[in-house]
C-alpha positions in Angstrom: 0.0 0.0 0.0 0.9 3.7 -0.3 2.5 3.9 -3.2 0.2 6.4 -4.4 1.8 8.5 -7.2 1.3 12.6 -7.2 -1.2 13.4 -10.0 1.7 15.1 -12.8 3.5 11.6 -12.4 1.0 9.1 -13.4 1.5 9.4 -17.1 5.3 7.9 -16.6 6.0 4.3 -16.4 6.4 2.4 -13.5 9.8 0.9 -12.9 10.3 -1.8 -10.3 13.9 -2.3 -9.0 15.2 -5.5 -6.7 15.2 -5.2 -3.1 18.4 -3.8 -1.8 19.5 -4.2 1.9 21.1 -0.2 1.9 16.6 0.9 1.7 16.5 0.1 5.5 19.0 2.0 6.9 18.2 5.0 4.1 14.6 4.6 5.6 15.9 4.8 9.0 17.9 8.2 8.4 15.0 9.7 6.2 12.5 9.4 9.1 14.8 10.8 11.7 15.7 13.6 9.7 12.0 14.5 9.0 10.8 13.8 12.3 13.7 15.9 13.5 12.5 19.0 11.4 8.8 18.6 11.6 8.5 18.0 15.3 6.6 18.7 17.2 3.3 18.5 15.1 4.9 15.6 13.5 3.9 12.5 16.4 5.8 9.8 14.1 7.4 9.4 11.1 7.8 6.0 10.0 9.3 4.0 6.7 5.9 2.1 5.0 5.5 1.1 1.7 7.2 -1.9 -0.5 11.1 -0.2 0.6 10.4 -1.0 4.0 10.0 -4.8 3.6 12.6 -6.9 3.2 13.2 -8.4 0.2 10.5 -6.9 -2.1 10.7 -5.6 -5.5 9.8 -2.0 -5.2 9.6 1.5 -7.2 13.7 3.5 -6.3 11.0 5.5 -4.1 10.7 5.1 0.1 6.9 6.1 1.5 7.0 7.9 4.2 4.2 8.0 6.9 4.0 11.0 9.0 1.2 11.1 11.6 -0.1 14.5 13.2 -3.0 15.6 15.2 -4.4 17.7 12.7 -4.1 18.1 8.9 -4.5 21.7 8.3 -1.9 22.9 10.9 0.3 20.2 9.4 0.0 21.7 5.7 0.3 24.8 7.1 3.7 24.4 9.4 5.3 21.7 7.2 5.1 24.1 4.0 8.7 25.6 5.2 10.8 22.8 6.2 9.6 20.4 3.7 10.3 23.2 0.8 13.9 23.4 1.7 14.3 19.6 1.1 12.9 19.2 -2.3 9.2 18.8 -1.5 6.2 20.1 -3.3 2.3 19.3 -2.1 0.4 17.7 -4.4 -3.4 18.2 -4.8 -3.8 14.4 -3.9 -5.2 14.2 -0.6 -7.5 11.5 -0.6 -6.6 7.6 0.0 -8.4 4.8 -1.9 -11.1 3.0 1.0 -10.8 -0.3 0.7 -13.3 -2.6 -1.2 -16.4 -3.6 1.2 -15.3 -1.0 3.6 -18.1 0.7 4.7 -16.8 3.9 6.0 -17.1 8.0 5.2 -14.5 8.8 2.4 -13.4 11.7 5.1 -11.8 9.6 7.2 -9.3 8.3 5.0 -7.9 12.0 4.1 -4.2 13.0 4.2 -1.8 15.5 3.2 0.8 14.6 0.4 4.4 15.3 -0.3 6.4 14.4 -2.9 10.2 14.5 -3.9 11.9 13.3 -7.0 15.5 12.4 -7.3 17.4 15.5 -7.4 21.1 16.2 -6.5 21.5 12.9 -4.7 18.4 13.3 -2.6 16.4 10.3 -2.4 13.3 10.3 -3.9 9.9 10.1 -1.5 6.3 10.1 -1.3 5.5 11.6 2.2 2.0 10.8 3.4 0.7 12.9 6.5 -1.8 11.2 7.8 -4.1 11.5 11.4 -2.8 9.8 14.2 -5.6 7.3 14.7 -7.1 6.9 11.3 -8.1 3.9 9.5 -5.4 4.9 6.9 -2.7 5.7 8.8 -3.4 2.4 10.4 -3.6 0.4 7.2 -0.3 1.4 6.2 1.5 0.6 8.9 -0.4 -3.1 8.9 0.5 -3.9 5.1 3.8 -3.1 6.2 4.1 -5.2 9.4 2.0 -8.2 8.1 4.5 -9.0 4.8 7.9 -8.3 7.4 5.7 -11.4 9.4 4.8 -13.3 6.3 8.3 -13.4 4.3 6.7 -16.4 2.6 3.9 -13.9 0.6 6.8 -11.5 -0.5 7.6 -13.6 -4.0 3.9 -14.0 -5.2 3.3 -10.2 -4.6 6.4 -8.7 -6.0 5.7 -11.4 -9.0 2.3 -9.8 -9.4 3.7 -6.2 -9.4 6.3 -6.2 -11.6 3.7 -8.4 -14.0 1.7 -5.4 -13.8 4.4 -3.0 -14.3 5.3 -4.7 -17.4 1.5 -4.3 -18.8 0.8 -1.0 -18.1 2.6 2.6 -19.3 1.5 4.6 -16.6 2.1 5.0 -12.7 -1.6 5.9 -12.5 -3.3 2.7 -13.9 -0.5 0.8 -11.8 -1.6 2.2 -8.7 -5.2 1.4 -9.4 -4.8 -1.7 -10.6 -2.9 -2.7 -7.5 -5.0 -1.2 -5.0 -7.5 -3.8 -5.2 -4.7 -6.7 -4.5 -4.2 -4.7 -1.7 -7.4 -5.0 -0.5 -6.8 -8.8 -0.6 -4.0 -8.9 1.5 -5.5 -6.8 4.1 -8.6 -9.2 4.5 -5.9 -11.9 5.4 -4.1 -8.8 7.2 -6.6 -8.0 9.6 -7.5 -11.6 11.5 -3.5 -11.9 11.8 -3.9 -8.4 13.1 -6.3 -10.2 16.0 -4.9 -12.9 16.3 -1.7 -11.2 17.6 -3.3 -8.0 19.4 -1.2 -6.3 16.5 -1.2 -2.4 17.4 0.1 0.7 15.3 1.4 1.7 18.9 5.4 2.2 18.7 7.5 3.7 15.4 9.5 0.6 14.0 13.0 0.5 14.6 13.5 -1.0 10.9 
């Protein structure tokens, strides 16, 4: 999950890259470096996404979760900071609701950032998100359910770079895969209970 694309992007291609070991500890310093400059609005900043599980075929971009009290004051004080690194806000600010979910689109809402490649920065999607909130919560349980499940990491990188292979565009990509997402959290969420899983403590990666 979260991989979402900023809107000027999703006419590009998607490339998929192997998993390298050097993503985790380039996770690590991204979110202390973030969390360090966008404290303290900023209550976490954590790696999620496909580049912060081991051994998955990923887009050369790390997702970064950020969680705040409140969206508005977040756009509003992050503008600076995140400007002097490379960051530009992108309209997107809605996150897909999972199939069958019965819930109000507003709760699933965030702010997003992104960053290209430039001068040796690393590129990032930065997704600010409510502390609390079911999507803020879903990314962090994709994440933690395929680092306990090394065994599903093959058949869904297989599936993704199939996909990146049919498709010409980042934006049909993305909603393709969201769907398959969906499927994994199904299985996600009694594993979830099973476990008393919590989004409770930033990952140490």
């Amino acid at each position: 999950m979260t991989e979402t694309p900023p809107p000027p992007a999703r006419d590009s291609a998607p490339v998929l890259v192997p998993y390298s070991p050097a993503w985790q500890p380039q996770g690590r310093a991204l979110t202390q470096e973030l969390l360090a400059a966008l404290a303290p609005l900023a209550e976490r900043v954590e790696h999620i996404g496909s580049t912060a599980i081991p051994g998955m075929a990923a887009k050369a971009v790390f997702d970064l979760q950020v969680s705040v009290a409140d969206l508005a004051a977040a756009e509003a004080a992050f503008a600076e900071p995140l400007a002097a690194r490379g960051f530009r806000l992108s309209p997107y600010r809605n996150d897909h609701v999972p199939a069958g979910l019965d819930d109000d689109p507003a709760n699933w809402t965030k702010r997003l950032w992104t960053r290209r490649s430039e001068d040796g920065a690393s590129a990032v999607n930065l997704h600010v998100r409510r502390t609390g909130s079911p999507n803020e919560r879903l990314a962090l349980l994709f994440r933690d359910w395929f680092r306990a499940h090394p065994e599903a990491i093959p058949s869904y990188a297989r599936f993704k770079q199939s996909l990146a292979d049919a498709v010409d565009s980042t934006g049909v990509y993305a909603d393709v895969k969201d769907p398959v997402v969906d499927l994994v959290i199904t299985v996600a969420e009694p594993w979830a209970a099973q476990t008393a899983w919590k989004p409770t403590a930033p990952s140490t990666d």
